[in-house]
C-alpha positions as CSV (number, residue, x, y, z in Angstrom):
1,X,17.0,11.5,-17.6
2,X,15.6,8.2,-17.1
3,X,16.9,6.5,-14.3
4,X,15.8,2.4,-13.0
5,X,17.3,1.4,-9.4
6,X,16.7,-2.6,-8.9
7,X,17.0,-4.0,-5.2
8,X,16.3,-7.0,-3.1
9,X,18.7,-9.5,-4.6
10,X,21.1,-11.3,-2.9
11,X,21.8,-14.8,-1.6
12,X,19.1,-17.4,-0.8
13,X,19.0,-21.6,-0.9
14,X,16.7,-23.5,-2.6
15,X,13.4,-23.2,-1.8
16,X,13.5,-19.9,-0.5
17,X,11.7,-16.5,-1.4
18,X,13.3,-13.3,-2.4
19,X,11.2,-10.0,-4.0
20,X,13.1,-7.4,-6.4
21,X,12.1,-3.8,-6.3
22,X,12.6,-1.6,-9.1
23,X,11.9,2.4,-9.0
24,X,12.2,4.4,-12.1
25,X,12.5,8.5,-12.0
26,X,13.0,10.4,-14.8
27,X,9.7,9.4,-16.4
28,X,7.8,12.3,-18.7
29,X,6.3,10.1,-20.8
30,X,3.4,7.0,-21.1
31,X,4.7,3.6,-20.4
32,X,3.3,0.9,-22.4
33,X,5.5,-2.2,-20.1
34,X,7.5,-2.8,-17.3
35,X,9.4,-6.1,-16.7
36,X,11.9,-8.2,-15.5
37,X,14.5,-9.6,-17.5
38,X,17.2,-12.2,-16.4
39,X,20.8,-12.9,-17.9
40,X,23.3,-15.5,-16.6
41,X,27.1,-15.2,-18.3
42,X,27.3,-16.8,-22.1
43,X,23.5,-16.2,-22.8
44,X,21.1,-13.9,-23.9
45,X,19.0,-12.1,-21.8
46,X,15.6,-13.6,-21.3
47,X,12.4,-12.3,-19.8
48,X,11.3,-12.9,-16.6
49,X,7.4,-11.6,-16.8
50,X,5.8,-8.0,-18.1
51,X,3.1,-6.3,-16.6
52,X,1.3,-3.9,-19.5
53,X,0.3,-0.4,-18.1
54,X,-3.5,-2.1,-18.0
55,X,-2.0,-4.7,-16.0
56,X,-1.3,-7.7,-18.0
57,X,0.8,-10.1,-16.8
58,X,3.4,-12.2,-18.7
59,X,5.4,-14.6,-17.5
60,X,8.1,-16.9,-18.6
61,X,7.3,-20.9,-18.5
62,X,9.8,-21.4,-16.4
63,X,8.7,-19.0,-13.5
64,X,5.3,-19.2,-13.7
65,X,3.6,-20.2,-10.8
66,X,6.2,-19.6,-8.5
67,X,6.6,-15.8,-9.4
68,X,4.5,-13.0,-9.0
69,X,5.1,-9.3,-11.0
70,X,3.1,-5.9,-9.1
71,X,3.6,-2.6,-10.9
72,X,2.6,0.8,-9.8
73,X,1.6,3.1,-12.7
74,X,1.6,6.2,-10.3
75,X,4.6,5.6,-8.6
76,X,6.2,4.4,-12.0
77,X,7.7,1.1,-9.6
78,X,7.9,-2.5,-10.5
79,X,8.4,-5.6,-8.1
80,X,8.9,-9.1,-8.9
81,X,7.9,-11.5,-5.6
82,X,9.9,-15.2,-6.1
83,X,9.3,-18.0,-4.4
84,X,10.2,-21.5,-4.1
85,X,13.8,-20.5,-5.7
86,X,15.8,-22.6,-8.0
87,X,19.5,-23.2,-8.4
88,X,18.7,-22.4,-12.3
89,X,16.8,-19.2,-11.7
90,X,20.9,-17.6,-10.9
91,X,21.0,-15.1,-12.7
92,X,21.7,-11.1,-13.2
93,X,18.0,-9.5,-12.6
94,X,17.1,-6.4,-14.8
95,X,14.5,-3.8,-14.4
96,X,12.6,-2.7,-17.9
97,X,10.5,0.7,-18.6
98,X,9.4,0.0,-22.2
99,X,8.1,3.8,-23.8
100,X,4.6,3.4,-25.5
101,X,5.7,5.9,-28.6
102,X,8.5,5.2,-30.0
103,X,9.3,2.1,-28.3
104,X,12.2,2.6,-26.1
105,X,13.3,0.0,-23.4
106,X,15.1,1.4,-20.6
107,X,17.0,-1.2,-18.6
108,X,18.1,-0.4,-14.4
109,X,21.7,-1.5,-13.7
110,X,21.1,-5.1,-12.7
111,X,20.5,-7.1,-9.5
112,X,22.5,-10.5,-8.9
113,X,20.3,-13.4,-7.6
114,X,22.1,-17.0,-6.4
115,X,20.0,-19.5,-5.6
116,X,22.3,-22.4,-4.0
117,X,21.9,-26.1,-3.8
């Protein structure tokens, strides 16, 4: 059973850094992705950046510049370093395992992030 537990989120003002830590278990198979993905309440959930198991990085406009995404293949983990924090990037944080064959996205339970004025 494939299992995603998300930490480091919290509280943090303006300006400020925070880093999110996922570490999956539970993984037999090969990963073709792992990501971050953010949702705040009414929206859809968007993505944060990806990291391809031959380390590509993607990142969302928004973000870019000011986050950073570090995967470890071995250790199947995934980390997101933020800095210079927004009020807008408030938001519920979610860990992604994409499957290479078939695609399957598995999703960790979700960190909250506030980012206050």
């Amino acid at each position: 059973q494939v299992q995603l537990v998300e930490s480091g989120g919290g509280l943090v003002q303006a300006g400020g850094s925070l880093r999110l830590s996922c570490a999956a278990s539970g993984i037999t198979f090969s990963i073709n992705a792992m990501g971050w993905y953010r949702q705040t309440p009414g929206k859809q959930r968007e993505l944060v950046a990806t990291i391809s198991s031959g380390g590509r990085t993607n990142y969302a406009d928004s973000v870019k510049g000011r986050f950073t995404i570090s995967g470890d293949n071995a250790k199947n983990t995934v980390d997101l370093q933020m800095k210079s924090l927004k009020p807008e990037d408030t938001a519920v944080y979610y860990c992604n395992i994409q499957k290479r064959f078939p695609r399957i996205d598995y999703w960790g339970q979700g960190t909250q992030v506030t980012v206050s004025s």
